[in-house]
C-alpha positions as CSV (number, residue, x, y, z in Angstrom):
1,X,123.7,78.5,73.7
2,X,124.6,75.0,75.4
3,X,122.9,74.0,78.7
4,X,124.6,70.8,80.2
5,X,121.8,68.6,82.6
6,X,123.7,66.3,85.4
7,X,120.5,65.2,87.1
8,X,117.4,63.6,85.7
9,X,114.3,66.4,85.7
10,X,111.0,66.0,84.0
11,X,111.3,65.6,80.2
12,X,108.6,68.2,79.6
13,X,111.6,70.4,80.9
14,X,114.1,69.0,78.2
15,X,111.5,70.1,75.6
16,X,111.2,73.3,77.1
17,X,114.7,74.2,76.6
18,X,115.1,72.3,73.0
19,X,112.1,74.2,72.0
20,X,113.6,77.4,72.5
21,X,117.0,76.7,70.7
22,X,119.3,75.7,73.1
23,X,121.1,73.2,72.9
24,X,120.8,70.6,75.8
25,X,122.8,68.2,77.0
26,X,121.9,65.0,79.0
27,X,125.0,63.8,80.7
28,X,123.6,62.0,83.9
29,X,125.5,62.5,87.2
30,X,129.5,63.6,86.7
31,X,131.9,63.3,89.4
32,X,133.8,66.6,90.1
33,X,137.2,66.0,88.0
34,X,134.6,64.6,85.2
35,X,132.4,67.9,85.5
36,X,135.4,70.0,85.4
37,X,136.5,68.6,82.5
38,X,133.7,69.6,80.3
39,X,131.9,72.7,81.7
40,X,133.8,75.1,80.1
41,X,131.6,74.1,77.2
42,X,128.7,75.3,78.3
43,X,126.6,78.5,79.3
44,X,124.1,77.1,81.9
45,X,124.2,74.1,83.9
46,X,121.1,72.3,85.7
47,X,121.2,70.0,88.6
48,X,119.4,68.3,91.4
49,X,120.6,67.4,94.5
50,X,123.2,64.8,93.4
51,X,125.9,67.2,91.6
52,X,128.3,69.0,93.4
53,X,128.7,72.4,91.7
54,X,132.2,73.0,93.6
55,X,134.5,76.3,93.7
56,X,136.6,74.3,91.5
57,X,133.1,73.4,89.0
58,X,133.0,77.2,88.9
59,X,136.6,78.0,88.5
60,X,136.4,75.9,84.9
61,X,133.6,77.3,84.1
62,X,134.4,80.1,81.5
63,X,131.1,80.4,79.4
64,X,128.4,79.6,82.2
65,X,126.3,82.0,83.3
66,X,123.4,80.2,85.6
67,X,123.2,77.1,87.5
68,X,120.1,75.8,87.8
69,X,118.6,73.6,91.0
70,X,115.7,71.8,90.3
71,X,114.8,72.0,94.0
72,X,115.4,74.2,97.1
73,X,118.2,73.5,98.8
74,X,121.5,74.7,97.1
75,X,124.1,73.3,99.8
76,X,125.4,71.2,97.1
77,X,126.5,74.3,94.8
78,X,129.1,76.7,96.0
79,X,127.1,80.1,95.6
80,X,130.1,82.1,97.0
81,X,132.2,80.9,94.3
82,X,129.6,81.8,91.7
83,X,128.9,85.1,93.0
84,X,132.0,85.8,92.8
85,X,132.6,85.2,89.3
86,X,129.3,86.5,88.6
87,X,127.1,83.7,88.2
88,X,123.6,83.3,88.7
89,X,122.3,80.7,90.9
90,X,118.6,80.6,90.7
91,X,116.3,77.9,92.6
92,X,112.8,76.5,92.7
93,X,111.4,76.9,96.4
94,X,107.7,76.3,96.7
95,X,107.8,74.3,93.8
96,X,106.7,71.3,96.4
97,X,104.9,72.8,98.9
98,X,101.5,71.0,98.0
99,X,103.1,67.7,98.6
100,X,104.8,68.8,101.7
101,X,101.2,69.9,102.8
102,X,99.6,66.5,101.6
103,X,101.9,64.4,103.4
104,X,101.4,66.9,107.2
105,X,97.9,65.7,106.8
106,X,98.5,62.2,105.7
107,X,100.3,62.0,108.9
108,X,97.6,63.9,110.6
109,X,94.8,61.0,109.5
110,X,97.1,57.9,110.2
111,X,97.6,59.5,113.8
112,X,94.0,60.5,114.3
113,X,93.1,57.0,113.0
114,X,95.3,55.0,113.8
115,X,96.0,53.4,110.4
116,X,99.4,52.2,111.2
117,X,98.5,49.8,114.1
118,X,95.3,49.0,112.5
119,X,96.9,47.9,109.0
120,X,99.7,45.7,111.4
121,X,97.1,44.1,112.9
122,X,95.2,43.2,109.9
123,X,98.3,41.8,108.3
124,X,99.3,39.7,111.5
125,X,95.9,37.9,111.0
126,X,93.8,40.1,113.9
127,X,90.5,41.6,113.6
128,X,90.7,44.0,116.2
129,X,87.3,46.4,115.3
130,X,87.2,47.7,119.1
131,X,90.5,48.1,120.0
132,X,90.9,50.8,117.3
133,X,88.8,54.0,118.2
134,X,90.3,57.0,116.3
135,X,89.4,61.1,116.9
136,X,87.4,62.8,114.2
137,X,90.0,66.2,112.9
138,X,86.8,67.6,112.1
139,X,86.1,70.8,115.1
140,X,89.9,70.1,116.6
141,X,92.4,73.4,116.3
142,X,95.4,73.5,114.1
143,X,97.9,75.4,115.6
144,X,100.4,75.8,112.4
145,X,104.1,77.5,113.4
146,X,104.8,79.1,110.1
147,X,102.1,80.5,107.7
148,X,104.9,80.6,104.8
149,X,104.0,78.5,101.4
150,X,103.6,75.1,103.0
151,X,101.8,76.5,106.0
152,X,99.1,77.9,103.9
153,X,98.5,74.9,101.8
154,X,98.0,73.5,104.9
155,X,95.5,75.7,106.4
156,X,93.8,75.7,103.5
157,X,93.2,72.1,103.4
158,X,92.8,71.9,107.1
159,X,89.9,74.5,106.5
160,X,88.2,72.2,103.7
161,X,88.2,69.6,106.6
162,X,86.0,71.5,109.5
163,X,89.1,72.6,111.4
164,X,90.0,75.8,113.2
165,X,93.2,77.2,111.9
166,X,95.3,79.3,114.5
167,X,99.5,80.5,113.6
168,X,101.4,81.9,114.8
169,X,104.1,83.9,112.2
170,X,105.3,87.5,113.3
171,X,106.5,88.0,109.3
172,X,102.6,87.2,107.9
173,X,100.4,90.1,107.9
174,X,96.4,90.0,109.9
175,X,95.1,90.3,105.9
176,X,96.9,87.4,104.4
177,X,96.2,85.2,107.6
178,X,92.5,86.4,106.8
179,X,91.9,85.7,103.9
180,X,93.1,81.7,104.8
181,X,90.4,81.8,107.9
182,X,93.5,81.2,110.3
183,X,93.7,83.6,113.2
184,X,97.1,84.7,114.4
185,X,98.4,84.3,118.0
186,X,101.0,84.2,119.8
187,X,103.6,80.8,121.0
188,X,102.1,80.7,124.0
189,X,98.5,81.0,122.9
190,X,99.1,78.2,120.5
191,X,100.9,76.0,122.6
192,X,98.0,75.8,125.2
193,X,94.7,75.4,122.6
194,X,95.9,73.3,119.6
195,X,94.9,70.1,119.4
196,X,97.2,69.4,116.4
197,X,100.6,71.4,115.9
198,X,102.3,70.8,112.9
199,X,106.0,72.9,112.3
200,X,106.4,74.8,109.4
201,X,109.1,77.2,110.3
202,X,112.5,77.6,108.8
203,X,115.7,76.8,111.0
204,X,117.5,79.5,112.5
205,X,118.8,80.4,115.8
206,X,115.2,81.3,117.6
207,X,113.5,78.2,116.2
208,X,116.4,75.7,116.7
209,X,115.1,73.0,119.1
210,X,111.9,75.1,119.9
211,X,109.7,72.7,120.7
212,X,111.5,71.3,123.9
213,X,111.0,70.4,127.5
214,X,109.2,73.6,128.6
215,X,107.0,74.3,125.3
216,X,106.1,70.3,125.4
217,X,105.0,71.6,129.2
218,X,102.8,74.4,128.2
219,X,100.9,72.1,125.1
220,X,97.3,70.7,126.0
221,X,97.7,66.9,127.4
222,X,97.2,64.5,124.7
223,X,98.5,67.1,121.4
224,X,99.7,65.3,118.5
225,X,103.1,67.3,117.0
226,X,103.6,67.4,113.1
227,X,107.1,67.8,111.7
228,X,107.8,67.6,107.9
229,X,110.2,70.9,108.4
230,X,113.2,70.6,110.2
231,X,114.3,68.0,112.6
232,X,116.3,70.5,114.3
233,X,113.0,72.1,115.6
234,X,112.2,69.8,117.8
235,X,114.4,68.6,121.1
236,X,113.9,64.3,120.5
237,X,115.0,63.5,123.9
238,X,112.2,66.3,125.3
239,X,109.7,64.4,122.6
240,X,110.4,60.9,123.9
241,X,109.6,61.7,127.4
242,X,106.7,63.9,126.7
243,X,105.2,60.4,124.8
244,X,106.2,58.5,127.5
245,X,104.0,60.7,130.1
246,X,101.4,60.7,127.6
247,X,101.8,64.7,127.3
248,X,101.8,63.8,123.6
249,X,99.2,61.9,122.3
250,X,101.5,61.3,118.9
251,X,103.9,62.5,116.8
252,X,104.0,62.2,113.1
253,X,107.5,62.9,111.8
254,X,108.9,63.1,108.4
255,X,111.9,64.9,109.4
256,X,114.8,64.1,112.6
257,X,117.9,65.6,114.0
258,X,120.0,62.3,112.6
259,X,119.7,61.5,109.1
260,X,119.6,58.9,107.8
261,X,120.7,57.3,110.9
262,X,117.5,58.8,113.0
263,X,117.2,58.1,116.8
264,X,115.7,54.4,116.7
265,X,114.0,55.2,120.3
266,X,112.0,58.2,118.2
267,X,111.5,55.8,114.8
268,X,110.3,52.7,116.8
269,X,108.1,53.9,119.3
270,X,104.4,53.2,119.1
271,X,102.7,56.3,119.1
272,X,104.9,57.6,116.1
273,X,104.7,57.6,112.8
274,X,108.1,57.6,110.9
275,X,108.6,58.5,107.4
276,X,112.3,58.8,105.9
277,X,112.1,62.7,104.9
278,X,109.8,62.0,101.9
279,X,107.2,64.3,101.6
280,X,108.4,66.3,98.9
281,X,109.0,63.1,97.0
282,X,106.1,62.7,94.7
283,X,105.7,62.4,91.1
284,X,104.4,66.1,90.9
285,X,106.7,67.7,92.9
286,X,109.6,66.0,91.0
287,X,108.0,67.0,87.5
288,X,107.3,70.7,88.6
289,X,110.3,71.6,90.0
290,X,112.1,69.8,86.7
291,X,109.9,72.1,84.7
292,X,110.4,75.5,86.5
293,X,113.5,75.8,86.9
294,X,114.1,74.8,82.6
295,X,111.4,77.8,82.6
296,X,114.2,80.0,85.0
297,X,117.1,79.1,82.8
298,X,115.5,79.9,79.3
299,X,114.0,82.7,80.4
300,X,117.5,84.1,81.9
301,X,119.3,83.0,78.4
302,X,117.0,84.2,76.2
303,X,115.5,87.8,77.8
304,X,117.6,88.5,80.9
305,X,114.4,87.8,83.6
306,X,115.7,86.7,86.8
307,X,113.5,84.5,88.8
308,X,114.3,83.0,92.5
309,X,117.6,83.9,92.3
310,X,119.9,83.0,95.6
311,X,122.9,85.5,95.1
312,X,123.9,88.8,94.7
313,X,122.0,91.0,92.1
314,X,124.1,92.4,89.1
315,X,125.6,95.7,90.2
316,X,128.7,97.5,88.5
317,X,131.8,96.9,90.5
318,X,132.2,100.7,91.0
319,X,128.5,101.2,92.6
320,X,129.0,97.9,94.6
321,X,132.0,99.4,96.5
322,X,130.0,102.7,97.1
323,X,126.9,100.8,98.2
324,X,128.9,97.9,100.2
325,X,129.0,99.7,103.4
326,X,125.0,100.8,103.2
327,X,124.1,97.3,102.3
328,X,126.2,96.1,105.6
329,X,124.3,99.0,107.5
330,X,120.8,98.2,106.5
331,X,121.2,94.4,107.0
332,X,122.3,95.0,110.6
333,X,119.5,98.2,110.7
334,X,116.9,95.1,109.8
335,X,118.1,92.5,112.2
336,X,118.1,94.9,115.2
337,X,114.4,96.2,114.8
338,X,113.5,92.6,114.1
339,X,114.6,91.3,117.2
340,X,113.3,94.3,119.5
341,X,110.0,95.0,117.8
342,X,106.6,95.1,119.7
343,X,104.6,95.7,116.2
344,X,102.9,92.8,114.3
345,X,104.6,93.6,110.6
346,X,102.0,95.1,108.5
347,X,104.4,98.0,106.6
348,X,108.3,98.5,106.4
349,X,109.2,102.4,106.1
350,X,112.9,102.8,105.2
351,X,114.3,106.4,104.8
352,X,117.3,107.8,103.4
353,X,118.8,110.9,104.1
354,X,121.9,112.9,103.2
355,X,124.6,111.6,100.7
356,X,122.2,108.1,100.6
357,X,119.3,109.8,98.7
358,X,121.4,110.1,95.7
359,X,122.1,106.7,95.5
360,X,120.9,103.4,94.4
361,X,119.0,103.0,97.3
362,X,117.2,99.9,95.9
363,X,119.7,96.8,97.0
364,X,120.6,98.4,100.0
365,X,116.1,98.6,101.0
366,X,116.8,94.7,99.8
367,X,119.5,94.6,102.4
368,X,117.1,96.0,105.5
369,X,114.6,93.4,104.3
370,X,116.9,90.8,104.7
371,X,118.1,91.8,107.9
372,X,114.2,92.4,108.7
373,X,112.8,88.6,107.6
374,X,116.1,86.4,108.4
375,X,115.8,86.1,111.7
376,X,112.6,84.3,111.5
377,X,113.3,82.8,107.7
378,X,117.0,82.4,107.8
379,X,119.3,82.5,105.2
380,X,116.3,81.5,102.7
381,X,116.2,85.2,102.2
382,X,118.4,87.5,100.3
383,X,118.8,90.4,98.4
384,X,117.5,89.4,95.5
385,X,114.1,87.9,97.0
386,X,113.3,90.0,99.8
387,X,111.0,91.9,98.1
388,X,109.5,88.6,97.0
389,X,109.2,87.2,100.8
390,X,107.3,90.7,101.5
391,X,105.1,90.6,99.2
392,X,104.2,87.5,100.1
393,X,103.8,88.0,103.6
394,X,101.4,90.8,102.1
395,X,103.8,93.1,104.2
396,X,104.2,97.1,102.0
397,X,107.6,98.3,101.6
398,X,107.9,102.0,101.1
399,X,110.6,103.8,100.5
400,X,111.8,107.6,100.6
401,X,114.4,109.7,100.4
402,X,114.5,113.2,102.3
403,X,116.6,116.4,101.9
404,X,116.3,117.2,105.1
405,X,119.5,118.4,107.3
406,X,120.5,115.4,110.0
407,X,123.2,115.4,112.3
408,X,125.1,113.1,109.8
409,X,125.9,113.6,106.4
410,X,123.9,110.0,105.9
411,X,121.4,108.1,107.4
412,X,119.4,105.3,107.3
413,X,115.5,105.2,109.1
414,X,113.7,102.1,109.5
415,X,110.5,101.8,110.7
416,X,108.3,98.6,111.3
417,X,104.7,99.7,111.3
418,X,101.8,97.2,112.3
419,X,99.3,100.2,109.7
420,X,97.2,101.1,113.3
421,X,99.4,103.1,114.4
422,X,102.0,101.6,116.2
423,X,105.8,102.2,114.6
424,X,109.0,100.8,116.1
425,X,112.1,103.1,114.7
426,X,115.7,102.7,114.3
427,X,118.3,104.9,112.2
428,X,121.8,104.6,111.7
429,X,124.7,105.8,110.0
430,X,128.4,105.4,108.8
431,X,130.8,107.4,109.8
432,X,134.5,107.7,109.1
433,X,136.4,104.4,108.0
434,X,133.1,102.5,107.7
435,X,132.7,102.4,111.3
436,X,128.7,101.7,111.8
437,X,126.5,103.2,114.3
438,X,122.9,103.0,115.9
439,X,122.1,106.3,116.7
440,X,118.5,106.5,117.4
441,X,115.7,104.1,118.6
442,X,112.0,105.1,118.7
443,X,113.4,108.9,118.6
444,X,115.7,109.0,121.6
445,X,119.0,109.7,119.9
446,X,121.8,107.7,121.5
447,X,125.1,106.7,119.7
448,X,126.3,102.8,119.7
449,X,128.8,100.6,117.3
450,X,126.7,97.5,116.0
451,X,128.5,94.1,117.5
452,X,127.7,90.8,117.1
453,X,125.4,90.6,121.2
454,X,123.7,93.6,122.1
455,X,121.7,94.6,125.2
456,X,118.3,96.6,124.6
457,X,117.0,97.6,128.3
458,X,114.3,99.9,129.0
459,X,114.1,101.4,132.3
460,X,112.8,103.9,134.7
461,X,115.4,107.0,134.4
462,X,116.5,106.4,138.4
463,X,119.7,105.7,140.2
464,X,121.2,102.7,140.1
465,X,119.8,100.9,137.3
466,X,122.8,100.7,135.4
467,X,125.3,99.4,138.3
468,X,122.8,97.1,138.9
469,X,122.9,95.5,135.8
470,X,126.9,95.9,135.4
471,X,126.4,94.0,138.5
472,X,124.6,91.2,137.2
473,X,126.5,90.7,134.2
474,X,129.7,90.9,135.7
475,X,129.1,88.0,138.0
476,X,128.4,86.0,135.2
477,X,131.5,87.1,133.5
478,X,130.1,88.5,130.6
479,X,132.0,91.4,129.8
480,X,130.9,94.8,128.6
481,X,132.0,96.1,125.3
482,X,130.3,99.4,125.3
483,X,127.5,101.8,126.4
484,X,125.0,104.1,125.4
485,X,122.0,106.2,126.8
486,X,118.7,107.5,125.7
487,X,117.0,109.2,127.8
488,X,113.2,110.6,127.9
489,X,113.5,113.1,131.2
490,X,109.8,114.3,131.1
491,X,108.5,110.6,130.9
492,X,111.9,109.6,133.4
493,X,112.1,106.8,131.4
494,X,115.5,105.5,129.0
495,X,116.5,103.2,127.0
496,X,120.4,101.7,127.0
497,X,122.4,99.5,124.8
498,X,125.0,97.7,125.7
499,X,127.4,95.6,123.3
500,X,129.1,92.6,125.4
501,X,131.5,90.2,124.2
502,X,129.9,86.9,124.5
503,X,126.3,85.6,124.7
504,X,123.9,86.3,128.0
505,X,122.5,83.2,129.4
506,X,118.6,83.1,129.7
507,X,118.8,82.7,133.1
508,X,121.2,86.0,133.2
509,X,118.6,87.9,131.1
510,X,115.6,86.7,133.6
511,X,117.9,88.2,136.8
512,X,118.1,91.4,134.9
513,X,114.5,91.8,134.0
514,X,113.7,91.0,137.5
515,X,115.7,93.9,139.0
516,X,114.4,97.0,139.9
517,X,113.3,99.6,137.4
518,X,113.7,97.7,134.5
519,X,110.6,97.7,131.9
520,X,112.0,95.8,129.1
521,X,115.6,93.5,128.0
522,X,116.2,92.5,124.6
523,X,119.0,90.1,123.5
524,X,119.9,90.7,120.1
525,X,122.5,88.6,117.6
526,X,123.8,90.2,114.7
527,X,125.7,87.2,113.9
């Protein structure tokens, strides 16, 4: 078997792969028409960041059966286009994380210490001893958003250097968290005591410009901020006036909204330090994620093992079309208890009943995963990692099947469950022409199609609540798709969903959860 290389990786990688008996070729970077050309050659291919793997790469590509990335990002390799014609596309994330983690507290230091300024002054000739008091890390609290890979190299260091770790991650469970020292809390809890906050959360719509003009207003006076993430987590024009009042003390950033044509008002000003989105870019990381992924491919060649895959798993074309619709159910069954859950994850509890129990359940328990973990994560997480991300997150997934008689002749259960007791429950359930449906939430059966915005309100079960809210939304000409009621008589209390045809302002939702009898409103996108 051939395996064509268009990037450099490590050459303990090459040796890997020659060692095993395939046959590797060493091309250096092809342009698409000069990839094309010669790929039909050749069953796997491995790249960095540099080749484009296009639909038209795969198209020519009769004999390949994997793409490689040395790296995590794949936005250079059209995984549609392999999936489609059934090729693997496998990954290394992680495979940096340490140097990601060693640059967040290089940046920390030069903040703290003011190394920067200092070293400019030493080479303009000054001696400036007094002028250059730092602040000790040692005793100050971490607050970390996202406890995933990098966040817990992080914390780990952090802890080695006499600091007090808080995080705050809804998809990490209280033993994980425990056994790095760092104590879990919530945004607001973290916004007001950390001395240090350093982002470590993937991009997605709740996290997109999350730190902004009113968390920068809730942050203890004189925080430093920490981004080696995602530039899009942070609003720059909220960051430059918040180190303008001195809200922030300083700002270390590795990562901006503009690249590589950053906001020079951000890079130049003198309480940041700017680094051009390098701190995955050390020797290590380079030579790790070269050797891993020649690990992935041979492994896949040679005995089938799939590791970090991004696509689709393998599933006969018959069972796919059976399972299609479930896997669309789940994913949206996920999504929905994600965004309305009161539980901090500890366990996942999915249940099949009816015609589902005699199928292969497993993707589709992948699919509610997915839909569980990628409103936080994003679209890092798929069908064929979910389980991976779980386990991770120390987070139990159990899964059951039950002959019991339902009102359908299928149905999905989901249950988040926080393993003290508290449970927050969905189900739902296809029914004729694919047409999906919520039809229970925390045991109050109700019956609503899944759309893109949907309305969770909880309420006292009293006149006038509804109108009042038809009411609201109407003036603000959001129009209302659909309806549906649960109601709990003995406890007058109910629960409605309503599916709308646009997306309700913040200032919308706040009107609504100020009106009478309302005990709860959740927006939820199941974009």
């Amino acid at each position: 078997m051939k395996v064509l290389v268009t990037d450099p990786i490590a050459p303990r990688g090459i040796d890997l792969l020659v060692d095993a008996g395939l046959v590797v070729d060493q091309k250096g970077k092809l342009s698409e028409s000069e990839l094309i050309d010669v790929i039909a050659d050749y069953d796997a291919l491995i790249v960095r960041s540099g080749t484009k793997v296009t639909a038209g790469v795969i198209k020519a590509a009769h004999r390949l059966r994997v793409v490689g990335r040395a790296g995590a990002g794949v936005d250079n390799i059209d995984v549609e286009a392999a999936t489609n014609k059934g090729i693997l596309v496998m990954n290394t994330p992680g495979g940096n994380s340490v140097s990601v983690a060693e640059h967040t507290l290089g940046l920390m230091l030069a903040l703290a210490r003011q190394l920067v300024h200092a070293d400019q002054s030493m080479k303009q000739g000054r001696w400036e001893k007094k002028r250059f008091l730092g602040r000790e890390l040692r005793g100050k609290t971490l607050g970390l958003i996202g406890l995933g890979k990098v966040g817990q190299e992080v914390a780990r260091r952090a802890a080695y250097m006499g600091m007090r770790v808080i995080a705050f991650d809804p998809y990490i469970s209280e033993r994980l968290a425990s056994d790095l020292d760092v104590r879990l809390v919530d945004l607001d809890e973290l916004y007001r005591t950390a001395d240090i906050i350093s982002l470590h959360a993937s991009l997605n719509q709740a996290t997109r410009r999350m730190i902004n003009r009113d968390s920068l207003d809730r942050m203890k006076r004189g925080v430093y901020i920490i981004n080696c993430a995602r530039g899009e987590l942070i609003d720059e024009e909220a960051l430059l006036e918040a180190l303008e009042s001195g809200r922030v003390a300083g700002a270390g950033l590795d990562v901006f909204q503009n690249e590589p044509s950053p906001d020079p008002r951000l890079v130049g000003h003198p309480r940041v330090i700017a680094t051009p989105h390098i701190a995955a870019s050390t020797l290590e990381a380079q030579e790790l994620v070269g050797v891993v992924i020649a690990e992935q491919i041979r492994d896949y060649l040679l005995d089938g093992q799939i590791r970090n895959a991004v696509n689709f798993p393998a599933i006969p074309p018959d069972e796919f079309n059976r399972l299609a619709v479930y896997l669309d159910l789940g994913e949206k069954l996920g999504r929905f208890i994600s965004q309305v859950a009161h539980v901090r994850l500890n366990e996942i509890g999915i249940r099949y009943y009816g015609e589902l129990a005699s199928l292969n359940s497993y993707p589709v328990s992948n699919a509610v995963l997915c839909g569980v973990f990628k409103p936080m994560l994003g679209d890092d997480v798929n069908l064929i990692n979910a389980r991976r991300v779980a386990e991770e997150r120390h987070v139990t997934v159990i899964e059951t099947r039950s002959s019991r008689e339902r009102n359908f002749s299928n149905l999905i259960s989901v249950q988040l469950r926080d393993g003290q007791g508290g449970v927050d429950w969905v189900e739902g359930t296809v029914l004729h022409q694919g047409q999906l449906r919520l039809v229970s939430i925390d045991g109050l059966d109700l019956e609503v199609p899944f759309s893109r915005y949907m309305l969770l309100i909880r309420n006292q079960d009293v006149p006038g609540v509804i109108g009042r809210i038809g009411t609201i939304l109407g003036n603000a000409q959001i129009n209302i798709a659909s309806f549906a009621l649960g109601r709990q008589p003995d406890q007058r209390e109910a629960i409605g969903i309503l599916t709308v045809d646009s997306p309700i302002p913040d200032d919308v939702l706040q009107e609504i959860r100020r009106s009478a009898g309302i005990r709860e409103v959740r927006f939820v996108t199941l974009d």
